[in-house]
N, C-alpha and C positions, 0 to 999 in steps of 0.2 A: 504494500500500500504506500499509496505517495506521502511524504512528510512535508507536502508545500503549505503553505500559512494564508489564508486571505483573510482579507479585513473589508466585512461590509459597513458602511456607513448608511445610515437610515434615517427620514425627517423627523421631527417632531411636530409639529406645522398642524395644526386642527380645521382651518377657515381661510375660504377663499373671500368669503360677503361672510355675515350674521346667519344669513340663512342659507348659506352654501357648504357644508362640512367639505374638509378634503384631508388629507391624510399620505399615508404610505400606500401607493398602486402594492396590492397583495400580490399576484402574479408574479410581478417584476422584480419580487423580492425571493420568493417562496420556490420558482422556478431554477434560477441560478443557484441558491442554497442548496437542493436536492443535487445540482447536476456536479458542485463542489462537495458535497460528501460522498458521492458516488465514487468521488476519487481518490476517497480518504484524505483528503485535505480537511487542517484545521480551520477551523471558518472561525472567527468572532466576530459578532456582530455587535455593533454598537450605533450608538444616534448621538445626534447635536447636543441633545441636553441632557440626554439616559433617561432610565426610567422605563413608564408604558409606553408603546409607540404607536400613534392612534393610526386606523387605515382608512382609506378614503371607502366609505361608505357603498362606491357604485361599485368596489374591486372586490367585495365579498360577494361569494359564489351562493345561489340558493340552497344547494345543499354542501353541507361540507366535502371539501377534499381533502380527504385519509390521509394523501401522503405528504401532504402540507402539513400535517397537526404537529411536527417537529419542528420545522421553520416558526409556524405561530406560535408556540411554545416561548422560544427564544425574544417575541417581542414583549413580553409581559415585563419586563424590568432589564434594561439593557446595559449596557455599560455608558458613559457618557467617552464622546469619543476625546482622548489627549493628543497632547504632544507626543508621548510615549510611544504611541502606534505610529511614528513616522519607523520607527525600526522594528525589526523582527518579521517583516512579511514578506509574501512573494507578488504580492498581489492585490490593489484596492478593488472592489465592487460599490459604485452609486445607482441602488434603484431608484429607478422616479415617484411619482405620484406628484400630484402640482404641490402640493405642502413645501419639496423641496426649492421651489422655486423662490421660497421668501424666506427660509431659514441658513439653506446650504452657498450662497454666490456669497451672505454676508457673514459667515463662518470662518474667520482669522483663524483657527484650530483645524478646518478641515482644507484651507488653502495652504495653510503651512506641512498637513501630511501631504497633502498630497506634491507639495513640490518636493519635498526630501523622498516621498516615492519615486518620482519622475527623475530625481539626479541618482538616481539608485541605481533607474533602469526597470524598476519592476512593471508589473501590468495591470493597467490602469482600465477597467473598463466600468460602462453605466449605459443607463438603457433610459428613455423616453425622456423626461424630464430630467433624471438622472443629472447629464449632462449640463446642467444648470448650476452643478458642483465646477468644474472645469473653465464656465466665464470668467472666474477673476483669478485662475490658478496661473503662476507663472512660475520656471526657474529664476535660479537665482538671482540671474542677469537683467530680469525681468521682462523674458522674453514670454509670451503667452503658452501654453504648454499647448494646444488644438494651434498653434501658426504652422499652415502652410499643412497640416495632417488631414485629411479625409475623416472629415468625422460627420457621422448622423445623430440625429435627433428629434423631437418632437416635432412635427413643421406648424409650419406657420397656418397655413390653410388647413392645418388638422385641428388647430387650436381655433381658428374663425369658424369654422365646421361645427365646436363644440359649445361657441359662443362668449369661449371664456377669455377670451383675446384683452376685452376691455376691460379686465378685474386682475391682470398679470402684471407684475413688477416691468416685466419686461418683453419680449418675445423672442424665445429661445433660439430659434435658426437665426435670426436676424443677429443677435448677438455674437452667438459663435461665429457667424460671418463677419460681424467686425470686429473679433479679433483675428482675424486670419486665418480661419479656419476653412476647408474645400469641403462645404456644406453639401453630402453628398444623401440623394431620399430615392426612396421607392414611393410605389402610389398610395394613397394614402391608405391607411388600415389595415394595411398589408407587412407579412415579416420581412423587415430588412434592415440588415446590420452590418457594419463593414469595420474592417479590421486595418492599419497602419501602424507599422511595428508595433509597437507596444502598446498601443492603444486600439480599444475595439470601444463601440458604440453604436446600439440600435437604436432606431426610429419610435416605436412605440409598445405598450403591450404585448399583441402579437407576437412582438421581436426578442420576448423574453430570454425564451429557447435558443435562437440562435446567437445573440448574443452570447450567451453563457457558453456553447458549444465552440466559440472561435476565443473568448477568454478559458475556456478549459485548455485548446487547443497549444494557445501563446503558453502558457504556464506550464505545460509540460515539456515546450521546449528548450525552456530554463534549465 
């Protein structure tokens, strides 16, 4: 069994409006987790503030799925993420759910791992919103860490689609494209994820699975 180490980071984030709940996308989380233990990798999960980690309300499934209830398990009280986790891993994981969009770009603790992951070299991936971790991540130098990388993520017209455009901090494609990032999409609602060295990143949902199958893939070539 493999002894690789990944480190997911997860929102804390509750509300998009008053009356809009939003949270951690379940899927996006619970997916990638299975396909990391499959590999016998250690996974820790943790979030921005620790504690419960509330899930966006439309990502819970009508009936439960079985082989989720260890992933869900792990969000009832999480670790709060530190500095500490810039070492010991092989690997960061950012699921999305829109929560992370106003908690994770203004997270000075999750910008700081994740650039001492990136001068490491390790494998940096996140899925849908995700990616909303990554706008303000920069090496040392302060170069953007998505500059000049193929990187996907929630689009823009999937988010006017959902209506939630005018309630977002900011608008996630549009952002990774200005920091220089080769904003790369499938159509919309559909799996697509693409991989650049070290960096992998899907689009939405959907892109759970394969997301995590080309971050599985980077990490074993470690």
């Amino acid at each position: 069994m493999s002894n690789k180490r990944v480190l997911m980071v997860v929102t804390n984030h509750t509300k998009i409006t008053d009356d809009h709940k939003t949270g951690l996308w379940l899927e996006e989380y619970a997916v990638p987790y299975n396909a990391f233990k499959e590999q016998g990798y250690d996974v820790k999960v943790t979030s921005i503030q620790g504690g419960e980690v509330p899930l966006d309300p439309n990502s819970i499934p009508e009936e439960e799925v079985a082989e989720w209830a260890e992933a869900q398990e792990q969000l009832k009280d999480t670790a709060k993420l530190s500095k500490e986790d810039a070492e010991g891993f092989d690997g960061i994981f950012l699921p999305g759910g829109h929560g992370t969009m106003f908690d994770f770009p203004e997270s000075e603790t999750l910008q700081y791992v994740l650039q001492k992951h990136a001068e490491q070299g390790n494998i940096i991936g996140s899925v849908c919103h995700g990616p909303s971790g990554l706008v303000n991540a920069t090496y040392e130098d302060g170069t953007p860490i998505v500059k000049g990388k193929k990187v996907a993520g929630f689009t823009d017209s999937e988010e006017i689609g959902m209506g939630l455009d005018v309630h977002m901090p900011f608008m996630l494609e549009t952002e990774l494209r200005n920091k220089g990032a080769n904003f790369s999409k499938g159509e919309d609602w559909t799996a697509y994820a693409v991989r650049d060295g070290n960096l992998i990143t899907g689009q939405n949902p959907m892109s759970s699975e394969s997301a995590a199958e080309k971050m599985v893939e980077a990490l074993n070539e470690k």
